[in-house]
N, C-alpha and C positions, 0 to 999 in steps of 0.2 A: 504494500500500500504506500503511495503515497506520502508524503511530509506534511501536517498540519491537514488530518484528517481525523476522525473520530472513531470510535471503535467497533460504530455502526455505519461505517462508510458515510459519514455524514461530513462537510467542511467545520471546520475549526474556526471561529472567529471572538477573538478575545481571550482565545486562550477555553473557549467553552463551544461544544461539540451542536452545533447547529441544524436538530433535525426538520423535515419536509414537513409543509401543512400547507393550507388551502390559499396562505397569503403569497405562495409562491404563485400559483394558478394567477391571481388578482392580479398581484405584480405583473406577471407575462402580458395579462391581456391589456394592463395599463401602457405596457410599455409597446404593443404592437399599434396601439391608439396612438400613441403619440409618436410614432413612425407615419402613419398617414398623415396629420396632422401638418407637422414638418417634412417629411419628405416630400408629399407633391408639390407643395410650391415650390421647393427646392431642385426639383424634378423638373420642372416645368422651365425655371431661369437657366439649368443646364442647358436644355434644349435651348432654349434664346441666346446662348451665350457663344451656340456652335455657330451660328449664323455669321456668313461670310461679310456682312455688313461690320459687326462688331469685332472682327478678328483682324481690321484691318489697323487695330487700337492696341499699343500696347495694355494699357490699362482692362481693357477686356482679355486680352489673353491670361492674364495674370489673377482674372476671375473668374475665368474658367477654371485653371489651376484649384482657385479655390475652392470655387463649387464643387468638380469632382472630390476633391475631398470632403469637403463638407458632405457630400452623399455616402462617401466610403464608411465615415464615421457613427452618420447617421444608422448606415445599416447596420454598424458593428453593435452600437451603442442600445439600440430599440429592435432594432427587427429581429436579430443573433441573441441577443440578451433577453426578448421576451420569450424565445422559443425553448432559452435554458431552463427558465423559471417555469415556464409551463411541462414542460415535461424534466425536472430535476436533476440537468445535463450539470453536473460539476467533475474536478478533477478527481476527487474521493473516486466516482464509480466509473467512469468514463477514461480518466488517465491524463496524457500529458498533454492530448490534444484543447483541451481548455488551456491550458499554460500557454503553450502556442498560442491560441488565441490572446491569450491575452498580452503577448509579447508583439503581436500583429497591431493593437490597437493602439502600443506605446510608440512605436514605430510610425503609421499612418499619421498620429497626434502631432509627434513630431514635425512630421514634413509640412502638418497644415501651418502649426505655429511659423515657423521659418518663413515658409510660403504668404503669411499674412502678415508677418513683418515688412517683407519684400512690396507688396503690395501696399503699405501705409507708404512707404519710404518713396514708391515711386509716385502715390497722391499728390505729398509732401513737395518734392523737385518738381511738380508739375507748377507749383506757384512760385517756390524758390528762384531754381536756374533749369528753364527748361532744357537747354544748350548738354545741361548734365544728367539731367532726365532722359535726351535722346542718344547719347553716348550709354548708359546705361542697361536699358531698355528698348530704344526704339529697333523693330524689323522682328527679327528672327533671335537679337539677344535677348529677347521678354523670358523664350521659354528656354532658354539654357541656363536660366534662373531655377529652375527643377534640380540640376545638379546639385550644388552646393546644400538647398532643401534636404535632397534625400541624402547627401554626404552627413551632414549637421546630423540628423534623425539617426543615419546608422551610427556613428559615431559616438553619438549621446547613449541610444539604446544598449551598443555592445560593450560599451565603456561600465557598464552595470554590473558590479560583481555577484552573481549568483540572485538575479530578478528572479521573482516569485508571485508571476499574478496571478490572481485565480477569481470567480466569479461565486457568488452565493446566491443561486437562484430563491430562496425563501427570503432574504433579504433585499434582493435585487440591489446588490453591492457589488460592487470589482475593487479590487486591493491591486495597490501595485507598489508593494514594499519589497525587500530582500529579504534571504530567510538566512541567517550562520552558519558557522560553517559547520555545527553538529544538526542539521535538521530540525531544528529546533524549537526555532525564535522567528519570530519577523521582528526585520530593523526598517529604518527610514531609508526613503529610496530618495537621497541626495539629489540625483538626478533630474529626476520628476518635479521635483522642489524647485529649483532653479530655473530648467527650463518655461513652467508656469509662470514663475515670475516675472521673470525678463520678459517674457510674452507681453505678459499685461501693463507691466511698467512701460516698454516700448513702445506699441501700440495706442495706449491711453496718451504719453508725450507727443505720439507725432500726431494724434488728431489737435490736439491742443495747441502743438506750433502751426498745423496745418491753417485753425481756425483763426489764431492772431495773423498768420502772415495774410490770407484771405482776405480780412478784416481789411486791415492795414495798405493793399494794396486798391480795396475799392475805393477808401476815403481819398489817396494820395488821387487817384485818378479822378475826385470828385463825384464820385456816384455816391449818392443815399444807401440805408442799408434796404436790401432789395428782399422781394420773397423768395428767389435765387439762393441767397446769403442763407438767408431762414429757413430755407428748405435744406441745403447742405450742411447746415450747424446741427439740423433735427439728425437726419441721414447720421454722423459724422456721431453725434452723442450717442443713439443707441449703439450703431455698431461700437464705440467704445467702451460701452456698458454692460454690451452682452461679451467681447472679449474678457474684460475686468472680471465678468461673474465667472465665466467657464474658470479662466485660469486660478482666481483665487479662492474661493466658495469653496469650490472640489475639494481642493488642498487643505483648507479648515477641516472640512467635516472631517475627510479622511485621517487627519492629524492630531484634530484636538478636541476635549475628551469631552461626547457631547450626553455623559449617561445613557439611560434605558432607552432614548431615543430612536422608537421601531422603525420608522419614515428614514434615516439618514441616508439610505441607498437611493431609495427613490427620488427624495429632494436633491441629494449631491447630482445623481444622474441627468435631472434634467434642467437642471442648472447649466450644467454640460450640453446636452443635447441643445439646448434653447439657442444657443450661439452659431450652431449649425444650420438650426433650421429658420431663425426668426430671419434672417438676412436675406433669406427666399421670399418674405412679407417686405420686408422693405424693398429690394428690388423690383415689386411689383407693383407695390404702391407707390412709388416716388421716380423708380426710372422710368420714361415713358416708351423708351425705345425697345428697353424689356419686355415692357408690361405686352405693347402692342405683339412685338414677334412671340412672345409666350401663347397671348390667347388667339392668334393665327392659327396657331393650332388646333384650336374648337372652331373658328372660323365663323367668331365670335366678332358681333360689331362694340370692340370693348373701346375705341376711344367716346362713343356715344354713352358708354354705361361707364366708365371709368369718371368722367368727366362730371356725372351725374352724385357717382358716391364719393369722389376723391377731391373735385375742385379742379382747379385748371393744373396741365400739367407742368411739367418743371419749364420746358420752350416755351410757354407761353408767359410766363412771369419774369421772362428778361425784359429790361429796360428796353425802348426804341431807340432810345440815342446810343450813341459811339457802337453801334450794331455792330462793325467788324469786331471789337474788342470781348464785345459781350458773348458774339456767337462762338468763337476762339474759345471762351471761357465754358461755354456751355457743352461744348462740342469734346473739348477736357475733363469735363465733367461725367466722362465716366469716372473721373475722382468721386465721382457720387454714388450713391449706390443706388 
């Protein structure tokens, strides 16, 4: 058997033997709910995101990048993890293939973080020094920004001495600490620590320089603050809000001691999940380019209904005047989500 299993084949957590019951079943099917939920919309911007219109953007290729992750995750995350709970798929009875997985999930996580660093960084030089945005990014160097991603990821992941993740479907928990080196113990996984952090540290600063340098170069050019502005400060805050919760939330619950607290799996989880999928609501709401080539697909008259539930779209709230400056801005504005 196994390491940090029970004596009835059950998973180990806190040190006390965690057997099956029906809040496993619940879990699953909570968590295949919230798979739909978030993955179709999410689903739907991948598909718009493949369109040869928005590929011609660095800044779209680089959310493509993201999205297929974002879907990789999502599926890891809810649709794999409801199926565990639902039918009591752990390592205790099943073996190392849950460990695997769970060494797949740290790995994939990895490459999204990088990858959505990558992406804040090129927003960011889009208002900076474009000059160093197109040296960076512009053509075909967008996606060789994948490298260094999954270099980062492997490197981080394999740099782990002796990872030990495992999944408690009656909890609907995943653990990704180390175990000693007598099979033993679980210890803190350094790694995992770190990597969260910086995520969300990075991320959260470069919206924030993103939003003053934004600011700062409308007034110099004398434009009012626009609903432009206000619409990309909205965009700009959640996505920094839902990165901040994924990366540090998770890491709380997982680390620090929350009592008898039965929910933790499932709140840590979709704390997590939420930054995967909410970004697929935003892009559909707020890009217009998106939204239209997403529901193309239903073949749907959505700029008439959109317009109806959302208000005028992001093009239509630029200013008239200094138009070539604004359309430039808007047209970059895949900085926006």
């Amino acid at each position: 058997m196994l390491p940090i299993c029970g004596p009835n084949a059950e998973p180990l957590l806190d040190g006390h033997e965690v057997p099956y019951s029906k809040d496993g079943l619940y879990i699953g099917i909570f968590y295949l709910c919230v798979y739909l939920v978030l993955g179709i919309p999410q689903a739907m911007c991948l598909y718009a995101l493949c369109h040869k219109k928005h590929l011609q953007y660095s800044c779209y290729k680089l959310m493509l990048m993201v999205s297929v992750l974002d879907m990789f995750n999502l599926t890891e995350g809810s649709l794999i993890c409801g199926i565990f709970s639902i039918y009591n798929i752990n390592h205790c009875n099943t073996g190392r293939i849950v460990l695997c997985f769970g060494e797949m999930i740290m790995v994939v996580w990895m490459v999204y973080c990088f990858t959505s660093m990558t992406l804040a960084l090129n927003r960011l030089l889009e208002f900076v020094s474009r000059r160093a945005s197109d040296v960076l990014f512009r053509g075909y160097r967008a996606w060789l920004w994948a490298i260094p991603a999954w270099g980062y990821a492997l490197g981080m992941a394999l740099s782990v001495p002796k990872p030990y993740y495992y999944y408690v479907p009656v909890k609907g928990e995943l653990t990704f600490y180390r175990i000693n080196e007598d099979n033993t113990k679980l210890i803190e996984n350094t790694n995992h620590i770190v990597n969260n952090m910086a995520k969300g540290c990075t991320i959260a600063l470069t919206y924030v320089a993103m939003l003053i340098v934004m600011r700062l170069q409308l007034k110099s050019s004398g434009i009012a603050m626009s609903k432009l502005e206000i619409t990309l400060s909205i965009q700009a805050f959640f996505v920094g809000l839902m990165s901040v919760l994924s990366s540090v939330v998770y890491v709380l619950l997982e680390y620090l001691p929350v009592g008898d607290f039965s929910l933790i799996g499932p709140v840590g989880m979709l704390c997590w999940l939420s930054t995967h999928g909410v970004s697929g609501y935003i892009y559909l709401i707020m890009n217009k380019s998106i939204r239209q080539t997403a529901f193309g697909l239903f073949r749907l008259d959505n700029k008439v209904l959109f317009k109806k539930a959302f208000g005028p779209s992001l093009a239509s709230v630029v200013p008239a005047t200094n138009t070539r400056r604004n359309t430039n801005t808007a047209t970059r504005g895949c900085i926006t989500f």
